[in-house]
N, C-alpha and C positions, 0 to 999 in steps of 0.2 A: 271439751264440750262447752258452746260460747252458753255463760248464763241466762241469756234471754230462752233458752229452751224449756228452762224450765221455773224461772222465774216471774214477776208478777209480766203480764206481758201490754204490748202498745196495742192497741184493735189495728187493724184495716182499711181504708175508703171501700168503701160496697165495691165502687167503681173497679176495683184492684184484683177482687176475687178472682174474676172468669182465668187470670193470667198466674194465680199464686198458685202453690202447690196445697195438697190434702190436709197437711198439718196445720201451714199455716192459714188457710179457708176456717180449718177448725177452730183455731187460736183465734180469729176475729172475730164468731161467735159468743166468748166467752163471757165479753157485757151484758148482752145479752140473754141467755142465759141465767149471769149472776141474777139479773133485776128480777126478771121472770118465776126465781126459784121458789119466792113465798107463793104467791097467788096458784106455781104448778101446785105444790102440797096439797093448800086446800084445794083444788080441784082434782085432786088426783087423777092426774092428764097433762098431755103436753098439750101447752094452748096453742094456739093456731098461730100467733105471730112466729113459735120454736119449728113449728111444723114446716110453715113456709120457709123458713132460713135453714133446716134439712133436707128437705126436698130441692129446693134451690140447688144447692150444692150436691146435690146426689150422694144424700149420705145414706142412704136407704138400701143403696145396691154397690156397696165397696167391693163386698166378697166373690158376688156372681161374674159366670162368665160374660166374657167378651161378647161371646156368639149372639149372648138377651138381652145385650146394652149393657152388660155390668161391667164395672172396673178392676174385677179379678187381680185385687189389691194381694201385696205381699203382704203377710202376716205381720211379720216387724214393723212396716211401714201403718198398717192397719193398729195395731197396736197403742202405734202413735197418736193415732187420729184419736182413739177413743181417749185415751188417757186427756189429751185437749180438750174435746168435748168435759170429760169430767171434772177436771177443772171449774170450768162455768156450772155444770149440775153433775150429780151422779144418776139422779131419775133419767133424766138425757141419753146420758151414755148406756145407762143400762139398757135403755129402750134398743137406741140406735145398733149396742152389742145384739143385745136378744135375736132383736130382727133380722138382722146380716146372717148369721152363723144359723139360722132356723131358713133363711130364703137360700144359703147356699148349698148347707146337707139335707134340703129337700130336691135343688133345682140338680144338682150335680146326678141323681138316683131319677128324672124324669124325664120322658120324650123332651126333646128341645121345643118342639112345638108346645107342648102343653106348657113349657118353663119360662118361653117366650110369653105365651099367656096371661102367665101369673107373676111374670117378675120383670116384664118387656115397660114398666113404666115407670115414672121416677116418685108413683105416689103409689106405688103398690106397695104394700106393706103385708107381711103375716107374721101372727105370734099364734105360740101355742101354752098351755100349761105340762104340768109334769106328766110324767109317766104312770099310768093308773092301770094294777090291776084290776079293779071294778068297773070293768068296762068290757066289751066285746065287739071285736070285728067276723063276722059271717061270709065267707066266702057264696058268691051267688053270679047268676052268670050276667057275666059284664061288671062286677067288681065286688063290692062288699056291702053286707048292714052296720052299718055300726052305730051302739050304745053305747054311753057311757056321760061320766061326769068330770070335768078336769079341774083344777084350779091354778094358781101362780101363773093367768095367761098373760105377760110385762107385754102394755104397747098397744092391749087389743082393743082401746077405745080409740085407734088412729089405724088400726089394721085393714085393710078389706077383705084377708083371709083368715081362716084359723085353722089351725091343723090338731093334728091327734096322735099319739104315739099309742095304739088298742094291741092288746092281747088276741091274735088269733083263733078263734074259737073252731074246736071241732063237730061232727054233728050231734054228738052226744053233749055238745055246749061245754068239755071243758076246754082247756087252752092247750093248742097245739105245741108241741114241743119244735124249739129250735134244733139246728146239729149240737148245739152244745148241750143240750138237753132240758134247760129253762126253757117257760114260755117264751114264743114266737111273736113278735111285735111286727105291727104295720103302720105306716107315719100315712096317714089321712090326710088332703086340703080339701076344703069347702069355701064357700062364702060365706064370711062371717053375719049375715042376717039369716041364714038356714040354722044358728045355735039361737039356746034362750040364754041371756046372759044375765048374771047375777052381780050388778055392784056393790061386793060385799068388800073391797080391799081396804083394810083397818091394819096398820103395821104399824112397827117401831120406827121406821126408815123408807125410804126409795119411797115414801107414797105418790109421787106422781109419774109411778111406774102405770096405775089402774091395772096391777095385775089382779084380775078379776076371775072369776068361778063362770065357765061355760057348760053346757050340755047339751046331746042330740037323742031323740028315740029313734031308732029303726032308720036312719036315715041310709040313703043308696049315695054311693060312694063310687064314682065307675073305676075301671081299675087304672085308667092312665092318669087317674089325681091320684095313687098310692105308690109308696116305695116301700123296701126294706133299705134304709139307710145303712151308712159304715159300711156295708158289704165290699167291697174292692170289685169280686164280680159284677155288681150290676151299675157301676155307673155307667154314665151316658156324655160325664164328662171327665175330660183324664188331665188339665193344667196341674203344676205343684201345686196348690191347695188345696185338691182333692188325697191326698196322700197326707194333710193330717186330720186327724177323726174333728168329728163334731165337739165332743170330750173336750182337745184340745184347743181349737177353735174358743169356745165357750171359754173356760180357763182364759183364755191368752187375753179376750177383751174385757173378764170381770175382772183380772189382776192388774190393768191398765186405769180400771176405772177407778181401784182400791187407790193404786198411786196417784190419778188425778184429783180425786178429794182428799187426800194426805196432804198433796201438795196448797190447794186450796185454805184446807185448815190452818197449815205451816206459815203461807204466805199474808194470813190471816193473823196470826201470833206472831208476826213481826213486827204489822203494823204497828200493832196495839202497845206491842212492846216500845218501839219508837217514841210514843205519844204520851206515855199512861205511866203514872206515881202511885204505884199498890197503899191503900187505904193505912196498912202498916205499916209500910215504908218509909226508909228514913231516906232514900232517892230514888231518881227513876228509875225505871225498870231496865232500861237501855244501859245503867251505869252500875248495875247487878253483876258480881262477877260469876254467881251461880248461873243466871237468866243466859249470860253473854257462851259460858259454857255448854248450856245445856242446848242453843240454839246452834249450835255449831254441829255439836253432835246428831239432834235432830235431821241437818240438811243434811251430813254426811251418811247417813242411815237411808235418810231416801233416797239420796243420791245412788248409793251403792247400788238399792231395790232397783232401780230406774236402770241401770246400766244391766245389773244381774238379767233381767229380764229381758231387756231390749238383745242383749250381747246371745243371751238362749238361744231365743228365735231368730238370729238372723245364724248362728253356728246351724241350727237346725233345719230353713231353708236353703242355707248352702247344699248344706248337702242332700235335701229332698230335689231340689234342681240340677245339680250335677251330677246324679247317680238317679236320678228317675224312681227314687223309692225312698225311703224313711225310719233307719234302724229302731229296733226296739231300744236300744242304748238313749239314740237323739229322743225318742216316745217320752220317755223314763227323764231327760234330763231336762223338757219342758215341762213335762205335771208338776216336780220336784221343781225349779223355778217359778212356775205358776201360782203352786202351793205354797212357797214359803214367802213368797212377796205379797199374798194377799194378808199374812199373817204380818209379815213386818209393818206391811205401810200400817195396816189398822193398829199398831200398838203407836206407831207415831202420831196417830190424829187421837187418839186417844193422848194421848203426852201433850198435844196441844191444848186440845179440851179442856185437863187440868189446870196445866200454865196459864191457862184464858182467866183465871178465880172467877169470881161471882160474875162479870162482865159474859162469862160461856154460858150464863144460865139464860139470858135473855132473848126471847124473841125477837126481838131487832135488831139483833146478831148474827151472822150468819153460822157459831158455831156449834150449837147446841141441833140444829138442820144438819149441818156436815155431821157433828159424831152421827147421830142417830141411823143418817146413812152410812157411815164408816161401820158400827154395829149391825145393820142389817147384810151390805155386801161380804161381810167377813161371816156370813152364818150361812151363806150356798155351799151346797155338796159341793163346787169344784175348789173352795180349801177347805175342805174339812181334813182334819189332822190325817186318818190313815191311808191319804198318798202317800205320808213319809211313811211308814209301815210298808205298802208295797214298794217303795223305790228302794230301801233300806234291804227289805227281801231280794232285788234286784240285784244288787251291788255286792252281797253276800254270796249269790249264788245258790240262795234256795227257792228249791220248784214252787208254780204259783200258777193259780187260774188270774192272768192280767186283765183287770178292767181300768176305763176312763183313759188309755192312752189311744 
């Protein structure tokens, strides 16, 4: 693997873009970016200059198919892109994740026409918040009522839709059971000015995600803007992408984004290292044979993460492309790579963090930004610790109701 992959990297001429490939479109983004990172914070938002320089490049619609102008990106390859992007920011990437993977396991479950609609342009953007039972969708003729309140919606001050994952209600108003017997979910798009929306987004991290708190009363909903997502019966589109869940999907670009701000931190802790004579120290820090050690280790650790992950998903696309389907084995062996890289890298940027001393406390630093983001992306359901609990049940061969792959 030549080091410029994932090393500090050279930007681009503008001029160059139309003719480079994804990653590296990505990669000359990342000054960009970098500068942009304070000012995105306090605004919790991507400013307009990051907006146009994704839109430009069409980073909006990697995932979606061909058929609605989208790039119906391989996962590995997509991967790539985002982990570049996070480099320059994680709020960025997080966005640019959310949105992809939210416009593709809606567009893949909708009329083509209706998907063209809503995902036919290269500034069409939707985000949604989490999954809330306090909420209800009403079946009615010609589509649904649906109530409710969402929050964690990453992106939706740059969206022009928003969507909703509502509990099916039946007419006695409780929630309709699924086949599996838990409530029944319906994933909703609207126009993001039909919500009242609440700028309440105050985090540890990612704040210039503006994942913000939306809500609808009674709003009509007609039914060809609704899916039941995941289903394998009801897509509309059938490419290898659609054969892995949304779960995974999600997973694959936040464990990208973990390693692009690891690396970030990393590539951060070297400079410094380079330059800098610790306050106690009797030399520099470059002439440290702990410092010289411990950086070594460090890049070896990402590195591995970086390989681990990338090597998953392209083992994994093989064989979703050559077999036209997707074993519970391959399901099982991206969560479990997805899962354990988002935990590695974050203990890496965290190791950097420390290594920074008092120099990581400061505001005109870029590290005490990265951890705080490295701390918020390592606190999503898609690592949280009991993937390894079901993968481990997996691998055992004990029976198991399988969720998130």
């Amino acid at each position: 693997m030549a080091a410029a992959e994932i090393g500090p990297l050279t930007p681009q001429a503008p001029d160059s873009l139309s003719s480079a490939g994804p990653v590296e479109r990505a990669r000359a983004l990342i000054p960009l970016l970098e500068a942009a990172g304070p000012a995105m914070e306090q605004a919790r938002e991507l400013p307009p200059e990051v907006l146009e320089a994704l839109r430009a490049n069409d980073f909006f619609r990697l995932l979606t198919a061909r058929a609605i102008g989208g790039q119906a990106m391989p996962l590995p390859l997509y991967a790539e892109v985002i982990e570049a992007v996070a480099i320059g920011d994680a709020s960025t990437a997080w966005c640019v994740n959310q949105g992809n993977v939210s416009a593709l396991s809606s567009a893949t479950y909708l009329p083509q026409e209706v998907a063209q609609h809503f995902f036919g342009e290269r500034d069409s953007g939707l985000a949604w918040g989490a999954q809330h039972i306090r909420a209800a969708a009403v079946p009615v003729e010609g589509g649904w009522r649906v109530t409710g309140r969402w929050d964690f919606a990453s992106g939706n001050r740059h969206a022009r839709l928003l969507g909703a994952h509502v509990p099916v209600a039946q007419p006695d108003g409780t929630p309709r059971p699924g086949p599996n017997g838990k409530p029944e979910f319906v994933t909703v798009l609207f126009p993001r000015e039909q919500a009242a929306i609440t700028e309440d987004w105050a985090a540890l991290g990612l704040r210039g995600t503006g994942s913000d708190t939306y809500e609808v009363t009674d709003l009509f909903v007609p039914a060809s803007h609704a899916c039941f997502r995941d289903k394998p019966e009801g897509r509309q589109e059938t490419g290898t992408l659609t054969l892995f869940t949304s779960h995974l999907c999600y997973a694959s670009g936040f464990a990208a984004t973990a390693l692009g701000n690891a690396r970030a931190l990393l590539n951060r802790y070297l400079t410094l290292a380079r330059g800098k004579t610790a306050r106690a120290g009797a030399q520099p820090m470059a002439e440290n044979h702990c410092i010289q050690s411990q950086v070594a280790q460090l890049e070896a650790k990402l590195r591995a993460c970086r390989m681990y992950l990338l090597g998953t998903l392209r083992e994994a696309w093989a064989e979703a492309e050559g077999t036209g389907a997707l074993s519970l084995d391959a399901r099982m062996a991206v969560r479990l790579a997805t899962t354990s890289v988002m935990a590695e890298a974050t203990e890496v940027a965290v190791a950097c963090y420390r290594a920074g001393g008092t120099t990581a406390v400061l505001e005109s630093e870029p590290f005490e930004r990265r951890f705080r983001d490295a701390m918020c992306v390592s606190q999503h359901l898609q690592g949280g610790p009991w993937h390894l609990e079901m993968v481990g049940r997996h691998l055992l061969g004990v029976p198991q109701a399988v969720q998130f792959v």
